[in-house]
C-alpha positions as CSV (number, residue, x, y, z in Angstrom):
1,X,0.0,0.0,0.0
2,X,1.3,3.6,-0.8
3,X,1.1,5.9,2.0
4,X,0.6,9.8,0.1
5,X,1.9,12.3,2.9
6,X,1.2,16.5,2.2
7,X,3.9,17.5,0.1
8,X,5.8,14.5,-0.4
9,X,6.1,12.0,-3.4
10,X,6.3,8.3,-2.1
11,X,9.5,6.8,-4.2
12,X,10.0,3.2,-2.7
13,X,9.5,1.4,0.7
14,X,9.9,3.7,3.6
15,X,11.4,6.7,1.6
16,X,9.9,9.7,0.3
17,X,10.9,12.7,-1.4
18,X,9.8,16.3,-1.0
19,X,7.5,17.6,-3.9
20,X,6.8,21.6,-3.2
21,X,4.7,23.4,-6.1
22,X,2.1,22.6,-7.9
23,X,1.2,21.4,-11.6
24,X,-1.5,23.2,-13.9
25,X,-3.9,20.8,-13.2
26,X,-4.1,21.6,-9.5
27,X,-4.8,25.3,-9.7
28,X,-8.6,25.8,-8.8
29,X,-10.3,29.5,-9.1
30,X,-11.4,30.0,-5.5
31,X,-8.5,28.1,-3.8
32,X,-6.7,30.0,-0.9
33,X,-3.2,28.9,0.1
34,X,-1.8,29.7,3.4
35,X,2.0,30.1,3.2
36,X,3.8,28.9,5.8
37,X,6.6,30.2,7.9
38,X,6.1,34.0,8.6
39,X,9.4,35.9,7.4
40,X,10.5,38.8,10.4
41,X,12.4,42.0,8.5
42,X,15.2,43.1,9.8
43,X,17.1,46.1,10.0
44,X,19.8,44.2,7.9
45,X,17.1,42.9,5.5
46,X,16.1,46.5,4.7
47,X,19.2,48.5,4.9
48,X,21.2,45.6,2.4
49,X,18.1,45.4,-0.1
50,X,18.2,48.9,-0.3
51,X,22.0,49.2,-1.1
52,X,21.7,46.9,-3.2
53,X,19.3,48.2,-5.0
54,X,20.5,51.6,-5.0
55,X,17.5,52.8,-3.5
56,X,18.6,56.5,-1.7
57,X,15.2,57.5,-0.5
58,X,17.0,57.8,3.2
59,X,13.3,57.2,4.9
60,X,14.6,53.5,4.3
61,X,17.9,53.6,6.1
62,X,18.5,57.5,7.6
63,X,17.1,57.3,11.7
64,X,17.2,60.9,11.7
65,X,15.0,61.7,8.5
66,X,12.5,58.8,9.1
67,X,12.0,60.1,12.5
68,X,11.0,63.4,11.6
69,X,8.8,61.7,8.5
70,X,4.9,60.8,9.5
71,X,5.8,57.7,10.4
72,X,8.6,58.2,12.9
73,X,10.8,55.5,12.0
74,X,12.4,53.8,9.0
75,X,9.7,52.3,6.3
76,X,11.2,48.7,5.2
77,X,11.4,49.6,1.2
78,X,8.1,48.2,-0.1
79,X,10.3,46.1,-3.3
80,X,11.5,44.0,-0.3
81,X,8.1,43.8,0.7
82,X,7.6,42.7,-2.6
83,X,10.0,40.3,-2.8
84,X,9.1,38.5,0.4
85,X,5.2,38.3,0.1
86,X,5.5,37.2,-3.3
87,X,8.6,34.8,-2.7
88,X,6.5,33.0,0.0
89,X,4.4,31.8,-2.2
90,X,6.4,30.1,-4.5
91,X,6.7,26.5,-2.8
92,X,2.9,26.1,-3.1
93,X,2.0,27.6,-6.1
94,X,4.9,28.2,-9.0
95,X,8.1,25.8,-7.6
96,X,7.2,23.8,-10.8
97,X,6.5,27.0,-13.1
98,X,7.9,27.8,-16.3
99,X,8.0,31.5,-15.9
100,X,6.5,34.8,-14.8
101,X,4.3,36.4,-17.2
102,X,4.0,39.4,-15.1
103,X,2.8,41.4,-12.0
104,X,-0.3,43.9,-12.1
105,X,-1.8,45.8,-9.5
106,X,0.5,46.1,-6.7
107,X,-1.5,47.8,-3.4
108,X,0.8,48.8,-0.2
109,X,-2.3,49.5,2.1
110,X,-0.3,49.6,5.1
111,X,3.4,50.3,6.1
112,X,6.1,47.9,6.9
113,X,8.7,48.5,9.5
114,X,11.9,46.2,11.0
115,X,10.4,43.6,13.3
116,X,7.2,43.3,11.6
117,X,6.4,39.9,10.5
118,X,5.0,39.0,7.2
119,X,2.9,36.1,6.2
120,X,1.6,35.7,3.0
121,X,-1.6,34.0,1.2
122,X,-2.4,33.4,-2.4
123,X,-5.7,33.4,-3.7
124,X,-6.3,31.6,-7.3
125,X,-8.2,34.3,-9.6
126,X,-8.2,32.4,-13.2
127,X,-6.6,29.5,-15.1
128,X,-6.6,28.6,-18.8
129,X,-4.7,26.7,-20.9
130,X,-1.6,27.9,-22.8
131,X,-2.4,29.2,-26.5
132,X,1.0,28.3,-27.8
133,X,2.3,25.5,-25.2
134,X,-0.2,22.4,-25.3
135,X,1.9,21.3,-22.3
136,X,1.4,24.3,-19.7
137,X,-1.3,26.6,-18.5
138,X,-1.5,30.6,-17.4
139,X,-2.5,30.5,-13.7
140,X,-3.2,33.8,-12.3
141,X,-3.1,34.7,-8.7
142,X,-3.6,37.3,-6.1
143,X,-0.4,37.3,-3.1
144,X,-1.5,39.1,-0.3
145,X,0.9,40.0,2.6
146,X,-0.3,40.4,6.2
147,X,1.9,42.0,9.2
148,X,1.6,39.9,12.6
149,X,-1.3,41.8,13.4
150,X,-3.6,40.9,10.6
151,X,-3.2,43.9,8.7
152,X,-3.0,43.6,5.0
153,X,0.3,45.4,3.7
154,X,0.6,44.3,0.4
155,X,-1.2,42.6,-2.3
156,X,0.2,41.7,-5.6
157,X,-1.6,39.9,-8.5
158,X,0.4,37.7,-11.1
159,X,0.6,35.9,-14.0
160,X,2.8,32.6,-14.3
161,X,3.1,29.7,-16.9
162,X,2.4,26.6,-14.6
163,X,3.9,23.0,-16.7
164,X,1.3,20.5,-17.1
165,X,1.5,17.2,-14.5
166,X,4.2,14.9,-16.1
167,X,6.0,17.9,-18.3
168,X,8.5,19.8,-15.4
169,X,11.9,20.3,-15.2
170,X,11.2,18.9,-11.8
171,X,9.7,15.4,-13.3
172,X,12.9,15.4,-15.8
173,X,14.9,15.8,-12.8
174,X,13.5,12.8,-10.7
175,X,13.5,10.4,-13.7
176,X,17.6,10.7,-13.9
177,X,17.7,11.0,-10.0
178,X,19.3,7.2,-8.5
């Protein structure tokens, strides 16, 4: 008998290998995922990420400045917000996608500051079959990042090319794996 455990793939006997993301055919319009662990931002997160991307508003990384600004302390920079919310989402929905099509409509309803901690949800919005790839589908989702209070502070809605069960990179992978 074949035991199926939540996110693994049963390979022989008592052994089992981890199988995050999810194929075309499991995408249903409706479907909420609850991503799971939270991420805490740090003061290193923020200041790096915005070095690195050569960010110089100093509301991001100047004490002095942000403390005289509305909201009296440093903002994280809302593209690592980005990054984060949308990045906890990939193990349960795109770890098997092609690609990013694209990202529409991203809402910051609420600020982010160090120590906050993010947790992220997708909600599924549409699916359809691919017009020029007769192995893969466009799913479209809604990533929506909550602080460890409840409050939304980001959503973000977007577009990937999900592979068809049998036709990933990931199920090339485990035919060659010993």
């Amino acid at each position: 008998m074949t035991r199926q455990l939540n996110g693994l793939t049963h390979v022989d006997g008592q052994r089992f290998r981890e199988d995050p993301g999810l194929y075309f055919e499991d995408f249903e319009p409706g479907d909420i995922y609850e991503h799971w662990p939270g991420r805490t931002v740090t003061e290193t997160d923020n200041i790096w990420f915005t070095n690195l991307t050569m960010n110089t508003h100093p509301l991001h990384f100047d004490e002095n400045y942000a403390r005289m600004s509305e909201f009296g302390k440093p903002l994280v920079n809302s593209t690592l917000t980005l990054a984060i919310v949308a990045g906890m989402c990939v193990t349960s929905t795109s770890q098997k996608a092609i690609a990013n099509l694209g990202f529409d409509g991203v809402e910051i309803p609420a600020p982010v500051f160090v120590g906050d901690t993010l947790y992220s949800e997708t909600e599924i919005l549409e699916k359809r079959p691919s017009k020029s790839r007769p192995n893969a589908g466009v799913v479209k989702a809604r990533h929506s990042g909550k602080n460890q209070n409840g409050d939304y502070v980001m959503h973000i809605t977007r577009s990937f090319l999900a592979t068809m069960r049998g036709h990933s990179v990931v199920d090339d992978l485990r035919k060659r794996m010993p």
